[in-house]
C-alpha positions in Angstrom: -18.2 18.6 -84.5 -19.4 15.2 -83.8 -16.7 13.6 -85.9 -13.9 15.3 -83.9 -15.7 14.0 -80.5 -15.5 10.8 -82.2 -11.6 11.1 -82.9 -11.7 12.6 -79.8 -13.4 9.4 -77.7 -11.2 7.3 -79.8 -7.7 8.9 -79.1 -8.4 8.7 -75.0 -9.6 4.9 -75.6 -6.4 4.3 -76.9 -4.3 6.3 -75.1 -6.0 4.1 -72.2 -5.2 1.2 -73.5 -1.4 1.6 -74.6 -1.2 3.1 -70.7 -2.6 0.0 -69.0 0.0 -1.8 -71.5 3.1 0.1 -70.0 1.5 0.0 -66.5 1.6 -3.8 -66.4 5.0 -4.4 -68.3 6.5 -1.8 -65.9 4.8 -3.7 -63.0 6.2 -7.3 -64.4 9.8 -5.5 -65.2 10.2 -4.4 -61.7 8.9 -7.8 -59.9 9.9 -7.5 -56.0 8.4 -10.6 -54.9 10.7 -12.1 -52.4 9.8 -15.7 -53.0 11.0 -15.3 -56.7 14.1 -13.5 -55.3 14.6 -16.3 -53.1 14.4 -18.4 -55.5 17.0 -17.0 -58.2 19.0 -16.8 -55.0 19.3 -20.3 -54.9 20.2 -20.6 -58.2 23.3 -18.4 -57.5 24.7 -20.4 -54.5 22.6 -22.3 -52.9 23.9 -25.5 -54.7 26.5 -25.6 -51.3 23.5 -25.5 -48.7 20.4 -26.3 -50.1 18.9 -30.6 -50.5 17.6 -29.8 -53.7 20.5 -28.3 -55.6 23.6 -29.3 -56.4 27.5 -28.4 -58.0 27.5 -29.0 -61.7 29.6 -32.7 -62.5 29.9 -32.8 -65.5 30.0 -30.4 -68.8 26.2 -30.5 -69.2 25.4 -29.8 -65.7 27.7 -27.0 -66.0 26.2 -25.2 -68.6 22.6 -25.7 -67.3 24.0 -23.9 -64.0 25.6 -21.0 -66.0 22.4 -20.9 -67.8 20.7 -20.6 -64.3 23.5 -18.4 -62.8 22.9 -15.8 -65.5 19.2 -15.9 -65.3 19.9 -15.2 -61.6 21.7 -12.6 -61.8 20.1 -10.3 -63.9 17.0 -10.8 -62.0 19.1 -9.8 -58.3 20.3 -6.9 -60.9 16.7 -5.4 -61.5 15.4 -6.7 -58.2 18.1 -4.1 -56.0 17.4 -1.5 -58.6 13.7 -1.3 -58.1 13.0 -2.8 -55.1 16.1 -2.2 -52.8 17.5 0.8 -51.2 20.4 2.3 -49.1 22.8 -0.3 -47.6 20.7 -3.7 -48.9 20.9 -1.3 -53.0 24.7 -1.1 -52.7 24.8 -4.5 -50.8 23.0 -6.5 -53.8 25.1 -4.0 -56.7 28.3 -5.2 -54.9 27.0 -9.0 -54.8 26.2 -8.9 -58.1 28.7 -7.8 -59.5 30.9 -10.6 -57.5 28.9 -13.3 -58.7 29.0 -12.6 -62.3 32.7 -11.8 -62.2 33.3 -15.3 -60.8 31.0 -17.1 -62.8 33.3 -16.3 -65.8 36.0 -18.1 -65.0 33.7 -21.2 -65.3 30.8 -20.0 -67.7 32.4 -17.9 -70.4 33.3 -19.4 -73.4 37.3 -18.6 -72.7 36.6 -20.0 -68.9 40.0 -21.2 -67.6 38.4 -22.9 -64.6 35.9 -25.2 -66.3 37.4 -28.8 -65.7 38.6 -27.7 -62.2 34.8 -26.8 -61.1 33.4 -30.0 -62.0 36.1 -31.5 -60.1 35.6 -29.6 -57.3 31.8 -30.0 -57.8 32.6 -33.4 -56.6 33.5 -32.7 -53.3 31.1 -30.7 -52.7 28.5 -32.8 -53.6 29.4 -35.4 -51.5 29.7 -33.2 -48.4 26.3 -32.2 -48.7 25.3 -33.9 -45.4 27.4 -31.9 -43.3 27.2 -28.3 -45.5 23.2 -28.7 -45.2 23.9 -28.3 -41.9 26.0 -25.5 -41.7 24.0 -23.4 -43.9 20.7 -24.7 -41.8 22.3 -23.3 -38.9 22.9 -19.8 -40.4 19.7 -19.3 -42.3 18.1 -19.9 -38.6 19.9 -18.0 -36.8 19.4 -15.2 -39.9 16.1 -16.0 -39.8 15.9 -14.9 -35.9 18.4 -12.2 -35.7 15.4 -9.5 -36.2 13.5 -9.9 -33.1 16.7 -9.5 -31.2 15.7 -6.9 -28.6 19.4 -5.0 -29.4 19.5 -3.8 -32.6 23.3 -2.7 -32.2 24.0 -5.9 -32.6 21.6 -7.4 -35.2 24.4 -6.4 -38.1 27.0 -8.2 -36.3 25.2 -11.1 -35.7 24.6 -11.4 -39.2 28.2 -10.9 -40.0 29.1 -13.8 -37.3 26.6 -16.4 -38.7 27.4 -15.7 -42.2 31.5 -16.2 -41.4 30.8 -19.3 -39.4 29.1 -20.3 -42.4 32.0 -20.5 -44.3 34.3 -21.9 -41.5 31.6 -24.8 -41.3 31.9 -25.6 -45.0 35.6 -25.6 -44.9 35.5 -28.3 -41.5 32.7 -30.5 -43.7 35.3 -30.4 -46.8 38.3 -31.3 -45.0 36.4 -34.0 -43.1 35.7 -35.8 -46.1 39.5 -36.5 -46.5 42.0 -36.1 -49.3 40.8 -39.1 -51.4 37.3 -37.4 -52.1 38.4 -33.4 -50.9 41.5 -32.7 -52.2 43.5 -29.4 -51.2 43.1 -27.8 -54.7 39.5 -29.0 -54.6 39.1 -27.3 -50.6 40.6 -24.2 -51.6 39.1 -23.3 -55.0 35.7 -23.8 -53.2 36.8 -21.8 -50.4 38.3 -19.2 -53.1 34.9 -19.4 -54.8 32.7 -18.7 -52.2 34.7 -15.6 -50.9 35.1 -13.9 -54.4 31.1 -14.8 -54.9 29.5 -13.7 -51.2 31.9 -12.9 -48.7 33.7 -10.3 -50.6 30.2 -8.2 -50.7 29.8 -8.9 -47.2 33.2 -7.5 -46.0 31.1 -3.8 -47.1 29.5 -4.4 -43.5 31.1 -7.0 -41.7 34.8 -7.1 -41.8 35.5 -6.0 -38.5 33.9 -9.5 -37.0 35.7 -11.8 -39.2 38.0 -12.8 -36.9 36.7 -11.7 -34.0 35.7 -15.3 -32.8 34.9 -13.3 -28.8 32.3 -11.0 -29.9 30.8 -13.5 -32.2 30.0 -16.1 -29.2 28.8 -13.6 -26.9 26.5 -12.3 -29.7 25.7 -15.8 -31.0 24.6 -16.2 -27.3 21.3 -13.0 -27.8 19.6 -15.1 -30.8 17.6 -17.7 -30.7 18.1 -20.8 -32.1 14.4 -22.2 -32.4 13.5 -23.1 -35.9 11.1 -20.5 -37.4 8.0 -22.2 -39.1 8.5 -20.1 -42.5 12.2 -19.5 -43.3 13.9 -18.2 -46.8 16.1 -20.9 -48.9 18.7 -17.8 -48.7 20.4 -15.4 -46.9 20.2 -11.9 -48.4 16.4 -11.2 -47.8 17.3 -11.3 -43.9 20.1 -9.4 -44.6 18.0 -6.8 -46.1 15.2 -6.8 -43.5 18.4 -6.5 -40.6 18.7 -2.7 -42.3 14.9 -2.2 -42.9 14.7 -3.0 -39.2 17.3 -0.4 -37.9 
């Protein structure tokens, strides 16, 4: 009898053990901090806003930022299964998706558009002045969208700042002129950020696109004071937009 309470105390001791084990990997597999998805974020596309990133020039650059892009991704991947739902679940799956499919053209082996990103790199590298700018502009406007008193129109102000966005990028590109900002070089950005981020958005927001009206009046609801703690990225205020409704 005593040697079967033995085996006994010994099976539940490890039994605890192996538990806590699967406790904390399951914990670190399905990590929803937001300052680490923020971060991956950046990774993804925040080389055409951010200071402190920037557009691969040359081959080695290139294949640091696929490294990066991939690394990304699968963490947005895990980070909408466990830690997203509804609209923002199907919102980061779509997005996803869309950046990994674009990424291949310049990160798989076979890439046809390798030599053509670095190129276009250049540009927009050295429109980083004015693109800091415009992506400023939407994160704080983003940033304040949630304490609009009208939630019916939280989503579309979302969907305006994120399409003037885009529009503000193009102006900073074509401002540069054709000796640094070629067409080819204007357009396969442009190209590149709609197949990456705008395509996913069109799930919510295609009906404002062109609606330039509607998006002053609702521009005119938000704020545009500086918050004292923003995200380097968009998505999380996406996200808490539909948390908030």
């Amino acid at each position: 009898m005593k040697l079967y309470n033995i085996l006994l105390l010994l099976f539940c001791m490890i039994v605890s053990v192996v538990g806590q084990r699967v406790k904390k990997q399951s914990k670190d597999d399905q990590n929803c901090n937001e300052n680490d998805f923020d971060r991956h974020s950046s990774n993804v596309f925040g080389q055409f806003g951010l200071e402190e990133l920037r557009l691969p020039e040359s081959k080695n650059e290139l294949k640091t930022y696929c490294r990066k892009a991939k690394e990304s991704t699968d963490f947005a991947k895990k980070f909408g299964d466990n830690c997203l739902k509804g609209t923002s679940q199907t919102l980061m799956s779509l997005a996803s998706y869309n950046f990994d499919k674009v990424n291949k053209d310049y990160c798989a082996k076979n890439g046809k558009k390798k030599d053509q990103w670095i190129e276009w790199a250049k540009c927009g590298n050295k429109a980083k002045p004015a693109t800091i700018k415009c992506w400023d502009k939407m994160i704080i406007t983003m940033a304040n969208t949630k304490k609009v008193k009208n939630n019916k129109i939280r989503i579309p102000i979302i969907c305006c700042s994120y399409y003037a966005w885009i529009n503000c990028n193009r102006k900073a590109f074509e401002a540069m002129g054709s000796n640094v900002c070629s067409d080819d070089a204007i357009n396969g950005i442009d190209v590149h950020t709609k197949k990456a981020s705008v395509d996913s958005m069109n799930l919510i927001c295609s009906r404002y696109q062109d609606d330039l009206t509607k998006c002053q009046s609702y521009e005119k609801e938000v704020s545009n004071t500086r918050p004292k703690r923003i995200h380097k990225t968009p998505l999380l205020y996406v996200f808490e937009v539909f948390d908030s409704l």
